[in-house]
N, C-alpha and C positions, 0 to 999 in steps of 0.2 A: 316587284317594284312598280308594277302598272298604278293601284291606285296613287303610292306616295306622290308619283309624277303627277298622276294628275291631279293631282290634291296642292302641289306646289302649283302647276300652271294657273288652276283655280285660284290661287291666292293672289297669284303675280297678274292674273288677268285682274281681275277685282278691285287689285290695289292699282293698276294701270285707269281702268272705269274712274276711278274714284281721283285719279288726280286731273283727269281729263274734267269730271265735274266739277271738281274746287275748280278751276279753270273759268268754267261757263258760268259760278254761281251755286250750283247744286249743291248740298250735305244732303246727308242719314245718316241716323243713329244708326248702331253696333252693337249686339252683347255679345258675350261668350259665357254660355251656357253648361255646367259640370253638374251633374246632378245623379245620385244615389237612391235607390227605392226598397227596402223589402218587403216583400208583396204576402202577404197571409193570403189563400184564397179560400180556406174557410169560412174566414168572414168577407172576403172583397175588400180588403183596406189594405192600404200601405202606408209607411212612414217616409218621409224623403229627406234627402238633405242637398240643398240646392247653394251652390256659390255662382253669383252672376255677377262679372264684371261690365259694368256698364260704361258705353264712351258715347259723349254728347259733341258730338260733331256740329250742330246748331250752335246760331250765333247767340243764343240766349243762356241766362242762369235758371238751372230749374231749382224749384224749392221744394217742389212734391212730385212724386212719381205715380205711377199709377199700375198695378197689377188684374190680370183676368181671371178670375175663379169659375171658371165654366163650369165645371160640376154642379156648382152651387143652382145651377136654372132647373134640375131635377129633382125640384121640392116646391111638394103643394103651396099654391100661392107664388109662387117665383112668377114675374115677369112673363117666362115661356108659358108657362102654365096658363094665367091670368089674357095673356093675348090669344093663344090658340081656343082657348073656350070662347074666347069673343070676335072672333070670326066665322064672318058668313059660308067659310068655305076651306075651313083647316088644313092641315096636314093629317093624312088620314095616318100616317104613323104616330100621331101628336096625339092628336082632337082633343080627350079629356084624359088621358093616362098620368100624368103628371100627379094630375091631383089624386089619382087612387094610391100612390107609390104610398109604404108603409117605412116606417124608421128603417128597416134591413134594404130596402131595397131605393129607396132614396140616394142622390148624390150630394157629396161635400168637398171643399175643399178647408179645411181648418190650418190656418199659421199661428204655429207654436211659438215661435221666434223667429223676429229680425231685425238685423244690423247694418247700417253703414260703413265701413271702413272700420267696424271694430264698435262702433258706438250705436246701443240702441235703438229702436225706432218707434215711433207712433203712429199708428194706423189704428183706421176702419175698416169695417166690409159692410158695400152697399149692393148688397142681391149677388150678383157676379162680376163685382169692381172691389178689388181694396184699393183704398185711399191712403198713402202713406206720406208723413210731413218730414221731410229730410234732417239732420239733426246739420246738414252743412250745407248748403247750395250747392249744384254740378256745375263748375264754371265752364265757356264755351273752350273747347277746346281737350276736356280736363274729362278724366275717369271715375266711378268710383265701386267701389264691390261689396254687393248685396248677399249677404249668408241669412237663408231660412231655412227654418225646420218645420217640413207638415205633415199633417197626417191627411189621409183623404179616402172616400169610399165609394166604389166604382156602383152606379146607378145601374138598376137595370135597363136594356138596352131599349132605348125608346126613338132615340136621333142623333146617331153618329158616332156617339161612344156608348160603352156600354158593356153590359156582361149578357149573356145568355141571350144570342141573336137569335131570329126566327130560324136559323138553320145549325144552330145548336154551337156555333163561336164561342169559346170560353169568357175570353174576352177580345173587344174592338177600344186600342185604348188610343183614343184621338180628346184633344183638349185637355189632357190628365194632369197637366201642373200647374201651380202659378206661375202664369207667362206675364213678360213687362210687354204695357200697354206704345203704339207708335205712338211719337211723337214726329212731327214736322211741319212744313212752313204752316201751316192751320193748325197747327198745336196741337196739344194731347187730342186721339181721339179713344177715351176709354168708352167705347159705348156697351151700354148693358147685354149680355148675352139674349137674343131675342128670341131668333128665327135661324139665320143662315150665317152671312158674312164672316170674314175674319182678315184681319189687319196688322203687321207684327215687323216688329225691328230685324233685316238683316245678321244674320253672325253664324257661328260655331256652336255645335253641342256634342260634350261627350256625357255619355249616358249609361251610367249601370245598373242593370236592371237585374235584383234577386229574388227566385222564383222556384219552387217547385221544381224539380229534376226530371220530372216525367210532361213536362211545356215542353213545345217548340215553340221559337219569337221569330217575326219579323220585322223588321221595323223601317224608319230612315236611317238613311249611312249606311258604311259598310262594319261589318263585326269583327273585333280588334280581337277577338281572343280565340280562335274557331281550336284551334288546338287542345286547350280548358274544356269547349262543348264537345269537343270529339268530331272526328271525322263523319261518324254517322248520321251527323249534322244533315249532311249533305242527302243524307237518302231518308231524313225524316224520321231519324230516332239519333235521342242525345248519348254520349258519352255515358259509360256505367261511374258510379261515385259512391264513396261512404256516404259520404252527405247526404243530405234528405234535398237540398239545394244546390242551387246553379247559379253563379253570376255573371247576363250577358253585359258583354260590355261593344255599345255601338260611336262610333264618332264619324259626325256630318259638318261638313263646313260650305259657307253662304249658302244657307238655309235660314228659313223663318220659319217653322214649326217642324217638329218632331215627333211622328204616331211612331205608336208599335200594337201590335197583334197579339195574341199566344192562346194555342190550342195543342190537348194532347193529343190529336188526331192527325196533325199535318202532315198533306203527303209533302215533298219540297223536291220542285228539281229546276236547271238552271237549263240556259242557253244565251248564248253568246251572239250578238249582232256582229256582223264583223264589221271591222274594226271601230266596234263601239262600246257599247254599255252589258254587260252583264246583265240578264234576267233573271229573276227568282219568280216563280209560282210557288203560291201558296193555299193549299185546297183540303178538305175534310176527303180522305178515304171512302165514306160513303155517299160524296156526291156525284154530278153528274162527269166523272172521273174520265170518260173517252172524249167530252167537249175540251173540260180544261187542256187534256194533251194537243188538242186539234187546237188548243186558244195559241200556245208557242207559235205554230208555225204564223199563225195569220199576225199577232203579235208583232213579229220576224220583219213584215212585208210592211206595217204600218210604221216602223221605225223605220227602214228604208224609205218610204216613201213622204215620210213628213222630215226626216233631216235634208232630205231634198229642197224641198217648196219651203219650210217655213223656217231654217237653220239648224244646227248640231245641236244634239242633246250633252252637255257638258261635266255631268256627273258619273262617276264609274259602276254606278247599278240601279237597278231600278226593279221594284218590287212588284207584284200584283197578289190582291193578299184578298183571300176569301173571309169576308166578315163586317163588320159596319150594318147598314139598315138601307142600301141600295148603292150608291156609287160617290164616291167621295175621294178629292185627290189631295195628298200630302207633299210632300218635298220627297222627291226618288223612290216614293209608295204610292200605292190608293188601296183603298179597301173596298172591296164589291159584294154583293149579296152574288152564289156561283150557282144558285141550284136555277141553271138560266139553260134556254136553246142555246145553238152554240152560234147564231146571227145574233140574240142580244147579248151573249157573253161576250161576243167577241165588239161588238157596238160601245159595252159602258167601258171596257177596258181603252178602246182608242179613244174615247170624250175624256174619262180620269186622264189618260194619256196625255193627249193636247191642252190640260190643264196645267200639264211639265211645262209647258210656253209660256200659256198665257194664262199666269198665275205664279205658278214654281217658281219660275223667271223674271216675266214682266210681274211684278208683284201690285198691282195696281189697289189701292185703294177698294177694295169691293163695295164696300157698304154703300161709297156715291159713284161705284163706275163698274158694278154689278153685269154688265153688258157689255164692258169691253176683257171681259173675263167670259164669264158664259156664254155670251154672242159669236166673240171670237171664236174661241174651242169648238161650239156648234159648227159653226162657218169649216174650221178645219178637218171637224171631224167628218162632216156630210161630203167633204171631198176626198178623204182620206178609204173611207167606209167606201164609196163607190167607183176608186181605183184599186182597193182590197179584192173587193168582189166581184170587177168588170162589168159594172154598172154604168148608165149614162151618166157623165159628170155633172149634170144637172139635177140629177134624182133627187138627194137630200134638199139640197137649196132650193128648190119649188114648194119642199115640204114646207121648208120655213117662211116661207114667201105666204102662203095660204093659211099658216098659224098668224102671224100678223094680220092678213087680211080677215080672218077671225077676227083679230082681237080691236082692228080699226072698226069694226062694226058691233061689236059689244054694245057699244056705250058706256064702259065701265074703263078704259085706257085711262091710266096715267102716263104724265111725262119720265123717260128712261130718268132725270136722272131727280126724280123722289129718292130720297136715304131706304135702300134693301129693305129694311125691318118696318118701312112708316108708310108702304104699302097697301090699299084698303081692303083688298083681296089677294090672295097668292096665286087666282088665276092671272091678272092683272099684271104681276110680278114675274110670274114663270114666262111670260108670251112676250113681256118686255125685256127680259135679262138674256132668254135665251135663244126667241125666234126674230123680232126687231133686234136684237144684238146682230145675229148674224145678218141678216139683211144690210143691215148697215155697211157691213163688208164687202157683201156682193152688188150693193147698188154704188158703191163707190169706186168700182171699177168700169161701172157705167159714164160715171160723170168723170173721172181721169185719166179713162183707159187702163183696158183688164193688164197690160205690161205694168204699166208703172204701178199699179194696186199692188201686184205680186212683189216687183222689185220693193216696194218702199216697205211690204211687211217684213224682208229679211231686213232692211235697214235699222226699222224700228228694233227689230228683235237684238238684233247685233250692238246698235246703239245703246239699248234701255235695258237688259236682260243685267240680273244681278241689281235691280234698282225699282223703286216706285213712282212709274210715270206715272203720269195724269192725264186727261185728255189732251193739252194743247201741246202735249209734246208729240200724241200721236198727230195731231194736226199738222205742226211743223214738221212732220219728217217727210209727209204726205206732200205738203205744201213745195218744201224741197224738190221732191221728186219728178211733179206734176208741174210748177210754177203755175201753178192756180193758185187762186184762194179761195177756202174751204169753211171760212168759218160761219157762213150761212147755212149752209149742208148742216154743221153739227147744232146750229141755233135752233132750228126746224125741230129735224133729227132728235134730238135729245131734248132739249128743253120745253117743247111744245104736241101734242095730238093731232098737229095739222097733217091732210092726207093729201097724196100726191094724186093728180085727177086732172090728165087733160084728154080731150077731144078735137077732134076734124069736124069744125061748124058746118063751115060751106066750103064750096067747090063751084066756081063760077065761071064762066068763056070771060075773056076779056078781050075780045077781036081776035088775033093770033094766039095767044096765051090762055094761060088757064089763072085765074083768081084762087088763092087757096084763104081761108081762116082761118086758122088753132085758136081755139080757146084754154083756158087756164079755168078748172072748174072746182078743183081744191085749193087751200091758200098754199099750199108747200109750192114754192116755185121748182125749177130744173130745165137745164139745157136737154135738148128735143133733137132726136136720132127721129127722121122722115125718111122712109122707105117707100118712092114710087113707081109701079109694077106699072111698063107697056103692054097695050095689047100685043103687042107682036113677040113679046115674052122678056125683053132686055127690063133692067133696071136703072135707077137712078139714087144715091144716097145725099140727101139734102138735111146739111147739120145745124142747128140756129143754138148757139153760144148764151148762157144764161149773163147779162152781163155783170151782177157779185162775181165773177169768175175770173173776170180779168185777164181771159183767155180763152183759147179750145183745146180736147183736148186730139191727142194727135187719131190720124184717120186707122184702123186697123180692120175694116175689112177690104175684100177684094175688090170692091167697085169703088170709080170716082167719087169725090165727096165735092158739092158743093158748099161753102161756110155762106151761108147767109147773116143778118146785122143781128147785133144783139137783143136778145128780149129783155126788156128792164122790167125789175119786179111788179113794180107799181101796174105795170098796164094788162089788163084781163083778156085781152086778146093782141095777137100778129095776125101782120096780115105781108102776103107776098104773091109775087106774080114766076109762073114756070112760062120758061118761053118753049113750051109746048102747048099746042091746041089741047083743049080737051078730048077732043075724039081720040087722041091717040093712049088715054091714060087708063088701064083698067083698077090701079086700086092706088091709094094712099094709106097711110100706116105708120101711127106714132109709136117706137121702138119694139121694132119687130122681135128683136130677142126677149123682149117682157124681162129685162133686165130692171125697167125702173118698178119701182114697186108701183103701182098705177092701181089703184082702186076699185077703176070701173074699166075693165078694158071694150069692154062692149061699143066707145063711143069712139076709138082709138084707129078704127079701120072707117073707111068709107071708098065704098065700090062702087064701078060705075057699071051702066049696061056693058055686056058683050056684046062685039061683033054681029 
């Protein structure tokens, strides 16, 4: 009775979010997803038959809806194809493979037929979009249900999905159907399969998938018919059958995409979080078979320790499934390439992990908010990773701190929020989504204080989880929190390559007193943490309040803080007086924790003679 419970709380929670939002203004669409496959694996094809009820929550009539043919980017000349050969700096699982792919091992997705509400329909396929012209408009408030029949043929494994991975995966089946494209308040965003991203209406899927009798699957959801597969299920061989076929049948609710796996090889075994989520692994027998068992326990300690810090994981299972083309996370799965040390196995499984947050959950937009998905996740994982393994809690996040600082010195930095795929490089892209993502997390505990950072990420999570924020709701909940205001931070931040860069000019006697100047040497402003070090060994913490901020934030180390006037943007230096002589001062120091991302710290300390 566990999952049903928690499948009803799931519902009633959701429906609870959702009147809270009509409430404040919020909709999202909804589908519910039923869909059938038989899978040939002779040839890699399957036929499906798909019923999607659709509910337009939005205050508009739609006339045309819009479907995703991912598969279809696995054919010379596609889009993917076309852009990774025309970059300076590919995807090295990409670069020109697309275009050698032959008829057999090309991908498709082909619609046979489809109806509205019983009444034909007219559509296009443009690359990896079809374009369908309604035969009724979807009025605001009102339903309707979409029946297709396709046929489709699983590409070989080049990025993400696929057959025959580099370590021998039957198949990794992520992107395999026609999915309906989001629509909300920015309207349809059907954007071409490119690169990365992906974007998809909240709802329900139940899924039966028939296969071969000598496959193990995994998938999303939990499997509604284990009885049918056999007990032996469970120890990674299926029930015996006349049949030469198996039909699994899996059902997942508030979800927005649905992978499944299947290999004859899989070893499969479970453990239990307590009182949490069920675990599945999913692994080839001849891989590195004593890591994956060592992957459980540390697994075990990463779920403990991220339902802590960042909120409850809300689903009744959750998969980690060997296969895919490196690390990729689905709704209550991800698929990992496992032929790994058992430090990076155990690494991409807590990032897929934390991508159950922020993504699973906060389902944001990626394509324009790529960084508050990858950033995030990075951010959580590098703290998760170095309470896993009793590490300084700062170990990852310095890392990311130093890939930015790369990448501010490149000269090739774009602003975080270019559209994912319209990126001029995927160094460019990677350094922005994943290590400036994270930063942005960790430096904003700088400017609001590391309490309120933590407190407002469970806020946000608790608030927004089952829904597609945006950024200004991350802003608001921050802003809540903190009673600052933050929307310069993300103007900067996100919208701009300006770099953070101050210095300690001068240091001058002013009769009794000491004369201090900070300069502001990059355009990014920021409120300024001053750490002044006595010769006789005491300290002094001296805070100056950015004034966009409309505040400070509260004091959190052990020493006095004096608040000094605010620094207004426009001015390129402050200037202030310590009523301490200078002889007594051995050092100053603009934010001793190097929590701001500071560019040049070199100019950031200034010393005086000793004694």
């Amino acid at each position: 009775m566990k999952y049903k419970y928690m499948k009803i709380s799931s519902v009633l929670g959701a429906l609870f979010l959702s009147l809270v939002a009509d409430a404040q203004g919020y909709w999202q669409q909804r589908v519910e997803y039923t869909m059938s496959i038989d899978f040939d694996v002779a040839k890699h094809q399957f036929v499906g038959d798909q019923t999607l009820v659709y509910y337009n929550n939005s205050p508009d009539s739609l006339e045309k809806v819009f479907y995703h043919l991912y598969f279809n980017a696995f054919q010379p000349n596609s889009m993917m194809d076309v852009r990774s050969r025309n970059l300076e700096d590919p995807d090295k699982r990409v670069m020109d493979r697309i275009s050698k792919l032959s008829p057999e091992e090309i991908g498709y997705h082909e619609v046979l037929e489809l109806s509205q509400d019983g009444e034909p329909l007219k559509f296009i396929v443009e690359g990896t979009i079809l374009e369908v012209d309604l035969s009724k408009a979807i009025a605001p408030g009102s339903s309707a249900v979409f029946n297709m029949k396709f046929r489709s043929q699983v590409p070989k494994q080049i990025r993400r999905s696929g057959r025959n991975n580099k370590e021998g995966i039957d198949y990794s089946m992520a992107q395999w159907f026609p999915k309906m494209a989001e629509y909300d308040t920015r309207g349809w965003h059907a954007h071409p399969y490119i690169a990365r991203e992906f974007y998809a209406p909240w709802g329900s899927y139940d899924v039966e998938i028939s296969i071969d009798k000598d496959y193990i699957l995994a998938a999303t959801g939990v499997l509604q018919n284990p009885e049918e597969i056999g007990y032996g299920y469970y120890n990674g061989q299926v029930t015996s059958t006349d049949s030469d076929k198996l039909s699994w049948k899996f059902s997942a609710e508030n979800v927005h995409d649905f992978v499944w796996a299947a290999d004859r090889d899989y070893k499969h075994h479970t453990v239990e979080v307590p009182e949490g989520p069920l675990l599945h692994f999913f692994f080839q027998t001849d891989t590195l078979v004593e890591n994956w068992e060592k992957l459980a326990e540390y697994t075990l300690k990463a779920f403990d320790f991220v339902q802590k810090n960042f909120g409850e994981y809300p689903f009744p299972q959750y998969s980690i499934i060997q296969g895919g083309d490196g690390g990729m996370e689905y709704p209550m799965a991800t698929l990992i390439t496992g032929h790994r040390s058992l430090r990076s196995l155990v690494g991409v499984t807590v990032h897929e992990l934390m991508h159950s947050w922020y993504q699973g959950l906060l389902a944001t937009n990626e394509s324009y908010y790529a960084w508050m998905d990858e950033g995030y996740t990075t951010y959580a994982t590098g703290l998760t990773m170095d309470h896993i393994f009793k590490e300084n809690g700062t170990r990852s996040l310095m890392s990311s701190y130093g890939s930015y600082f790369d990448l501010a010195a490149s000269g090739i930095e774009e602003p975080m929020s270019v559209h994912s795929d319209h990126f001029s490089t995927n160094y460019a892209y990677g350094k922005a989504a994943y290590q400036k993502g994270a930063v942005s997390l960790a430096q904003l505990g700088y400017i609001i204080g590391l309490k309120n950072r933590d407190e407002g990420l469970k806020k946000y999570y608790y608030q927004w989880r089952f829904k597609h924020p945006q950024l200004n709701d991350f802003v608001r909940v921050m802003e809540k929190q903190s009673g600052l205001e933050l929307d310069w931070y993300y103007d900067y931040w996100v919208n701009t390559t300006h770099t953070i860069d101050y210095a300690v000019q001068t240091v001058a006697k002013a009769k009794k007193k000491t004369k201090i100047v900070l300069k502001r040497v990059g355009k990014m402003p920021m409120p300024i943490d001053l750490l002044i070090t006595l010769k006789e060994g005491t300290q002094q913490l001296y805070y100056i309040p950015l004034g966009l901020m409309r505040g400070e934030k509260p004091n959190e180390s052990d020493l006095d803080r004096v608040i000094g006037r605010d620094w207004p943007w426009t001015h390129p230096t402050y200037e202030f007086e310590l009523n301490l002589p200078m002889s007594k001062i051995q050092e100053i120091e603009i934010d001793p924790l190097h929590l701001m991302a500071d560019v040049d710290i070199e100019n950031n300390k200034f010393s005086l003679n000793k004694k």
